[in-house]
N, C-alpha and C positions, 0 to 999 in steps of 0.2 A: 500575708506576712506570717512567718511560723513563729513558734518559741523556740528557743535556742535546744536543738534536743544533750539529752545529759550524754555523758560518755559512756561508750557501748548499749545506745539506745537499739534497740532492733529493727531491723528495717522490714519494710510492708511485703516483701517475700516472704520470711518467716513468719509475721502477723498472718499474712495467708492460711499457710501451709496450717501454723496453730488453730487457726477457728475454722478451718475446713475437717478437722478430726470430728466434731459433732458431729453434723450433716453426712460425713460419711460411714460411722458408726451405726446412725439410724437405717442409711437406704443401701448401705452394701451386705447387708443382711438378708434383702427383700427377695431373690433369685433361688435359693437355699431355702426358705421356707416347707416345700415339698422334701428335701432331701432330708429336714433334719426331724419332720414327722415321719419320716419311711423309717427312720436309722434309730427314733425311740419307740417307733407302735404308736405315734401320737395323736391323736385327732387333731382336726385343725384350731379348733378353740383354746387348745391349751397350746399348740404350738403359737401361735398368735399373743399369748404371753409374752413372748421375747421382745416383742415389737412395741406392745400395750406399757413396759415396765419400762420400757427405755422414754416412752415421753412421756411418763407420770415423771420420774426423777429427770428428765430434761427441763420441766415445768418451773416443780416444786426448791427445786436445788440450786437455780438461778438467785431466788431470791436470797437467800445465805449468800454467794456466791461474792456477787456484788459488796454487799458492804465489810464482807472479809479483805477485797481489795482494797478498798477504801482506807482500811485500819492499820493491812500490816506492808499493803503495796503490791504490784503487779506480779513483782518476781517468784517469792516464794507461793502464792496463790497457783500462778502457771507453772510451776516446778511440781507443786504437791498435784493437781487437776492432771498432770502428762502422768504421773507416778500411780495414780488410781485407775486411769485410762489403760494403760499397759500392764495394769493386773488383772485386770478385767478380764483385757482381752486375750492374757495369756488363759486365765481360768476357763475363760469359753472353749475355748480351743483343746482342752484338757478333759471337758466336764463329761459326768460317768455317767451322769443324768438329766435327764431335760428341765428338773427345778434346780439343777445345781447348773444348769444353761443360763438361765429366767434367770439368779442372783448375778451371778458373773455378769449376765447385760445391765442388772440394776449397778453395778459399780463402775462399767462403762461407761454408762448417761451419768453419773455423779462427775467424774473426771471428763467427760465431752462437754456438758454444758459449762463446767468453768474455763475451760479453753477458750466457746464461744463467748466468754462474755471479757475477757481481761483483753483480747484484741480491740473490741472495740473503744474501752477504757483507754489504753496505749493512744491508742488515737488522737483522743482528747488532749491527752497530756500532751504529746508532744506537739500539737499543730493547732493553728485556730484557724478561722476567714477560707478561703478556697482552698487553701491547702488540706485542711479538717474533712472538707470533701472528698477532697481524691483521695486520700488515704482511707475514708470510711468506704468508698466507692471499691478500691480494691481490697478492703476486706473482707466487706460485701457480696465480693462475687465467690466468695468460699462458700459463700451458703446457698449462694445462686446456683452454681455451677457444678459443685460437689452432686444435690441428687441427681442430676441428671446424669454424671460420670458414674457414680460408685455403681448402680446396678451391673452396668458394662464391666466394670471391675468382679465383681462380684460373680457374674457369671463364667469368665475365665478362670477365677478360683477355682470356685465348683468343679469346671470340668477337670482341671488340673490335680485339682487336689483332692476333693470334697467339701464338705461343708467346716471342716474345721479348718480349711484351708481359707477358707473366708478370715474367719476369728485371728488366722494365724498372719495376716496380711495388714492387717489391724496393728496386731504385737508387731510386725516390725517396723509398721508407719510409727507408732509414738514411740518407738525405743531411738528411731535415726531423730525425732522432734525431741524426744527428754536430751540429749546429749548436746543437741546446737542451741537450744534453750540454753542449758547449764554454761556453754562456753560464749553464746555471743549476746545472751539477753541481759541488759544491765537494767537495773529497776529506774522508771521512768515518775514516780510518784516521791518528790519530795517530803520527806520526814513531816516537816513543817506544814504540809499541803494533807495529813492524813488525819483521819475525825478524828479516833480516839472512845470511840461510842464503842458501849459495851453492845451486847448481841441480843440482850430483852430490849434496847430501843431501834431494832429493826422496825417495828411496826410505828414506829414513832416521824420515822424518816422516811419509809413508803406514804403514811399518811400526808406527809409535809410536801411530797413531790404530787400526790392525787390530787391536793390541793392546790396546786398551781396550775392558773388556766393553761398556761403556754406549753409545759408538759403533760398533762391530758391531752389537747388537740393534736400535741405529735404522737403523743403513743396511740388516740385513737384512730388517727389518720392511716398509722402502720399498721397496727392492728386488721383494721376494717378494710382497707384496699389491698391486704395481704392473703385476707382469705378466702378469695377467688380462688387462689392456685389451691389451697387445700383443696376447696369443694372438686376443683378437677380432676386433682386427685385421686379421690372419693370418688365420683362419679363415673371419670369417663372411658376405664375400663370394662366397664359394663357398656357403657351407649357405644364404643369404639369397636369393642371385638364380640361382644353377644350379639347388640341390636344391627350394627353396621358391618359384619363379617369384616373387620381388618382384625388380621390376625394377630398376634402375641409379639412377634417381630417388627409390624407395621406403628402398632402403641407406641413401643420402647423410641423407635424413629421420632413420632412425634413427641412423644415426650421428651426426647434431646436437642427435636425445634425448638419446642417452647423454653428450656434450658438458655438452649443457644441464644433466642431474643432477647432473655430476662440480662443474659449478660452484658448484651447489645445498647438496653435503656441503662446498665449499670456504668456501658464507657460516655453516654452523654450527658449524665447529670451533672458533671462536676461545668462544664461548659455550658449548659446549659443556666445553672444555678448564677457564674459566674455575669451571664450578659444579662438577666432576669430577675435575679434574687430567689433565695431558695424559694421563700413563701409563694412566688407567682407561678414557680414549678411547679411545685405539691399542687399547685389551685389545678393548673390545667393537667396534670396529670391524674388527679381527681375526675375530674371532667370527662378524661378520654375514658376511666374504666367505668364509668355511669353509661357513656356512650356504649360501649362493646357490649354490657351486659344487659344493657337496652333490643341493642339490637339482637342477641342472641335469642332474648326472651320474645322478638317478635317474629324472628324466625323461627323458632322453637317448636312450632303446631306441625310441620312437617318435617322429621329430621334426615339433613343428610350430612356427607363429611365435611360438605364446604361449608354449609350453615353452622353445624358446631365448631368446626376448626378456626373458621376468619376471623369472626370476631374475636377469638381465644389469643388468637396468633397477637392482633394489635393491645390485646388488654397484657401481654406480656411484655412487651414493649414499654408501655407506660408503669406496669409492675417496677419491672427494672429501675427506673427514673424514681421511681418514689420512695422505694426501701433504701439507700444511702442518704438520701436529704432529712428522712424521715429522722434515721436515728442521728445523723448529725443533728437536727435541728433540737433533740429529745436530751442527748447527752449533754447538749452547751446551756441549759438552763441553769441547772448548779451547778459551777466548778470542784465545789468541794462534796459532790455527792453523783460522780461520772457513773464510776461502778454501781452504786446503788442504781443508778438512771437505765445503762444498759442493763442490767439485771432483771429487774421490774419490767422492763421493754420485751424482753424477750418470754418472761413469764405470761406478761398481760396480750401477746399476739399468741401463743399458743391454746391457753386458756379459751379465747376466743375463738379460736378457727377451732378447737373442738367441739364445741360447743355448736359453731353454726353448723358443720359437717351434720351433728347430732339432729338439730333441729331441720336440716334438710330433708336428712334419710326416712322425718318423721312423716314426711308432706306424703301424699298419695295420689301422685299424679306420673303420668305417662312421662317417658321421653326426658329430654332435657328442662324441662319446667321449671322443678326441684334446683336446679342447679344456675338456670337462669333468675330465678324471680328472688331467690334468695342471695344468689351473688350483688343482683340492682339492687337488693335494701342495704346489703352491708357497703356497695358500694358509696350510694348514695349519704349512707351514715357517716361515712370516711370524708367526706366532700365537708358536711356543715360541721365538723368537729374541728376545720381548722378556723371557723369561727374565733375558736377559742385562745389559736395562734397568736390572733391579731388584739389582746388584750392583755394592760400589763400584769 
């Protein structure tokens, strides 16, 4: 059963279109990286800035993010997020110098992460029961779907353009989303429905949601079965094109496999949720990614493509399945505190997956190890955190 949605509510195309400008912000970048150290004289540490400053302010800026929705409503949030986004991106595209690059991305990720987070807010508001599903499910796959596309974007840029042709592809993705925003998005957050909290009780309202068991075990659950895909990330262009000679071309392929299944577990969940209940979802898709990175970790001692790829392949699969149920199941805890919830949500899987990324690259072991032994603990942590699911 839905709620009745308001007039000129936005429909889950543009919710798309809106929270896929993060995710592509960040990985349509990643192809230009060489280009735009040739074109400053820049070493790679400092070019690697552009990257590092976008998901500090992806992080950290969420959590403002959220409960600004919350207070003054979805529209003007996603209006002002599209309007910082496309200054950003025009200033990159413009910039004289590689730290006047590094700033211009830092206002990018300020206006991309609130894109990503009022979609999934909209959501809430207007849908509950299955419906809250497939709607979070096709929002979902903007975040799914977008890295695996923008490189591919990204590198037609380039060729076409150069590297400011990237930034300049960016300026005209949110200049065509600021104008359909402006004309077809009507605000979905009831006057009556909005806190009214001033911005020193942010910490007052994060604490109140840490404190509930049922949203801890969903945000741990997304958290810790999410950052699998970072660690592979991280890892497996090294194990892929150093250790295993597949080349730079063959990576980018599998990485738009794994893309492609994550979207694949994103069209089942909502039917799935529907005959099962989400809770029993999340259990067994828990399960399946303890399995994979089980089995990876014991294939691990000799690596080949099939060894690291299969079990990669299925734990993407079940990724899919578990990121829309997850933040459904995270955002319906409070109703009067959605934006704060996805906000927090996406802060606290970030946080994390750098963190374990970190703690991986610390390990000093051969091969896939690092990336199996540490995927089974977070997996495995994802698993008894919905313990907490199941408590009022």
């Amino acid at each position: 059963m839905t709620a009745a949605p308001p007039r000129a509510a936005p429909g889950l195309p543009l919710l798309f279109f809106a929270a896929a400008a993060a995710p592509m912000g960040m990985n349509i970048l990643l192809p230009a990286l060489v280009a735009i150290g040739a074109a400053f004289s820049a070493p790679a540490p400092a070019v690697q800035l552009t990257v590092t400053i976008y998901l500090v302010g992806y992080a950290i800026v969420q959590l403002v993010v959220g409960p600004l929705a919350d207070r003054f409503g979805r529209r003007p949030v996603l209006v002002v997020s599209f309007v910082l986004f496309l200054a950003g991106s025009i200033a990159a595209t413009l910039a004289p110098t590689l730290e006047a690059l590094v700033w211009a991305r830092a206002l990018q990720s300020i206006g991309g992460c609130a894109a990503l987070v009022v979609p999934r807010a909209v959501v809430r508001d207007l849908y509950t029961g299955p419906a809250a599903i497939h709607g979070m499910t096709r929002v979902t796959m903007a975040v799914t779907a977008t890295p695996a596309l923008a490189p591919l974007v990204g590198s037609a840029m380039l060729m076409a353009f150069g590297w400011r042709g990237v930034f300049g592809f960016c300026a005209a993705y949110s200049a065509v989303l600021l104008v359909l925003i402006l004309r077809g998005f009507g605000e979905t957050l009831a006057p009556a429905q909005r806190t009214g909290d001033a911005i020193g009780q942010l910490a007052v309202r994060y604490g109140k949601l840490l404190a509930t068991p049922r949203y801890l075990g969903y945000a741990a659950n997304f958290a810790c079965q999410g950052a699998g895909f970072l660690l592979f990330v991280a890892f497996a262009p090294i194990l892929v094109i150093r250790d295993l000679g597949v080349g730079a071309q063959g990576y980018g392929l599998l990485h738009l496999l794994l893309g492609l299944l994550v979207i694949a577990g994103n069209f089942l969940a909502p039917s799935l949720a529907r005959r099962f209940t989400l809770e029993r979802v999340l259990l067994a898709g828990s399960l399946v990614c303890v399995a994979a990175f089980g089995t990876l970790l014991a294939l691990s001692g000799e690596l080949s493509l099939a060894r690291l790829v299969l079990p990669m392949l299925v734990y993407a699969i079940a990724n899919g399945v578990i990121f829309p149920l997850a933040i459904t199941g995270a955002t319906g805890v409070d109703p009067r505190a959605i934006g704060t919830a996805a906000a927090l949500l996406g802060s606290v899987q970030m946080g994390y997956g750098a963190t374990v990324v970190f703690i991986a690259g610390r390990i000093d072991l051969d091969g896939a190890m690092p990336l199996a032994g540490v995927g089974l603990a977070s997996a495995v942590l994802g698993t008894v955190a919905l313990l907490l699911v199941r408590r009022p």
